[in-house]
N, C-alpha and C positions, 0 to 999 in steps of 0.2 A: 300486716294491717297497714293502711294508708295513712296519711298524717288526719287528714278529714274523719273517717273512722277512729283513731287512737285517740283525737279528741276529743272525741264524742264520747267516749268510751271514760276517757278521765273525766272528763268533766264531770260526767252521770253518777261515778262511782264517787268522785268529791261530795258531790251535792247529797247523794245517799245518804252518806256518813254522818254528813252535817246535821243538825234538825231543822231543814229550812220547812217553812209552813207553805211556801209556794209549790201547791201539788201542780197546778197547771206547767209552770215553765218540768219539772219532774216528769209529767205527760207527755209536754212533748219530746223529751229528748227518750220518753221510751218506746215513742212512736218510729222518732226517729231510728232512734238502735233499729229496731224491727224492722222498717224500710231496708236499712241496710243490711241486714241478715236475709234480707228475703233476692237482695240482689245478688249478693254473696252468694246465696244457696244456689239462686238459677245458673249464674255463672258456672259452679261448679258441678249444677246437673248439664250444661252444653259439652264443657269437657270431657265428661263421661260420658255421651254418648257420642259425642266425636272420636272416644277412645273405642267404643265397642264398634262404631261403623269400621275404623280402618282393621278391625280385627274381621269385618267379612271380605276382605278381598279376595279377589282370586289367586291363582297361582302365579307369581314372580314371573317364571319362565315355561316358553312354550316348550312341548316336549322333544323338540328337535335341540334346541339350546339347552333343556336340563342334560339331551344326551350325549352335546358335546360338552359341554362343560364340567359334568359328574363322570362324563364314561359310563352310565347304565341307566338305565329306565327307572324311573321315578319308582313303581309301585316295588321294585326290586331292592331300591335305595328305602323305601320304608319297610320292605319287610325285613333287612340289614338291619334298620332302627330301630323295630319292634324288639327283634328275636336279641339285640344287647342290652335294651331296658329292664327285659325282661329276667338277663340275666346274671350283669354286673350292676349292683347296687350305686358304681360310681354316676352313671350312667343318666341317673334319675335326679333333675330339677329338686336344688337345696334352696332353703334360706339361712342367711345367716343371723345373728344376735339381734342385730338391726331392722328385721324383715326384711332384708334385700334380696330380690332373689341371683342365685347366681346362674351361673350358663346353665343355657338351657339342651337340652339333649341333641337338639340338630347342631347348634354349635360345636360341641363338641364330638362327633361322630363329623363333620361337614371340615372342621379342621384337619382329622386323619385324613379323611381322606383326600382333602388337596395335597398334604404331604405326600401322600405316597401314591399317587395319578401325576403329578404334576412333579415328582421328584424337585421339591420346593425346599428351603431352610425355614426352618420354624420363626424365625424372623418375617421372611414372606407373608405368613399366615397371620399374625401377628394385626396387624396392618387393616388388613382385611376383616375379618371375625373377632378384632379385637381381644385377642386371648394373651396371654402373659407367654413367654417361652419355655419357660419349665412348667406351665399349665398344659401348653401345646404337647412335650413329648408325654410328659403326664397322660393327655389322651391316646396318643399315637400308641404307649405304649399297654394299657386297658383295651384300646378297638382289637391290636395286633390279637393281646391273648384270649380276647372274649371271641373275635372271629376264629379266632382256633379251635378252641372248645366246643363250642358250637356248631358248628364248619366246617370242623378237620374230619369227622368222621366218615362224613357224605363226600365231599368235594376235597377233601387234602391227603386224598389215598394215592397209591400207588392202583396204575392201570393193573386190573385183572387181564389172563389170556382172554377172556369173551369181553372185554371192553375192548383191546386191540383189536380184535378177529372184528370185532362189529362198526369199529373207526374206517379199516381198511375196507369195506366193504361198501362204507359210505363215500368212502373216499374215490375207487374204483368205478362205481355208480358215477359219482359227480364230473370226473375226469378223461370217461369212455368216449371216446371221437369215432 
């Protein structure tokens, strides 16, 4: 509250308590309050909607820079995002005691993965995504075993003979001069 307002504010609340007979000067300082709560309120409704405009922006980066700088295509990188929310409870946007909220799931899934694309130290990251270090491998180590579970069954196999037979045949194709 500003010194202009707090004054205003004691003053009204003195004069309240008192039993002054002067309603008029009482009027106007509850006119006043009101002016001042009504600026207060607008003010505070600009920065909410200044808050909800920057929540429409578009995408950060264009898809040629998500793909060098992630190493995979965006809709790929959220369906990675999806399928961990979905399945590690860590995973999922907390509050704490405070209502703060804490990282949010891109962060934390955007942290592994610079680690381990960028064969980075979790200090690196740190920096950047502002995360803690033992919050970093914390996540490194959640993405590792949730992409496993989830992952390992489709894509963390060992080649069958008709996966080779079918590679070398692509390969032959691709290679024929």
């Amino acid at each position: 509250m500003s010194t202009s307002n707090s004054y205003l504010f004691t003053s009204f609340s003195s004069s309240s308590s008192s039993s002054s007979s002067d309603s008029e000067s009482d009027d106007e300082k509850i006119v006043t309050l009101l002016g001042v709560y009504e600026i207060n309120n607008a003010s505070m409704i600009q920065i909410l909607q200044l808050t909800d405009r920057s929540k429409k922006r578009g995408p950060i980066y264009s898809p040629a820079t998500f793909r060098r700088r992630f190493r995979m295509r965006h809709p790929l990188y959220l369906r990675i995002l999806n399928a961990i929310e979905a399945h590690d409870p860590y995973f999922v946007q907390k509050q704490d005691t405070a209502h703060i909220l804490g990282l949010s799931p891109l962060q934390m899934m955007t942290s592994a993965m610079r680690i381990l694309s960028y064969r980075v130290t979790v200090d690196a990251v740190d920096d950047n995504i502002r995360i803690e270090g033992s919050t970093a491998i914390q996540n490194l180590q959640h993405f590792c075993n949730s992409v496993i579970e989830i992952f390992g069954p489709k894509y963390l196999r060992s080649p069958t003979s008709t996966d080779i037979a079918r590679l070398l045949v692509i390969g032959e194709v691709r290679w024929e001069v």
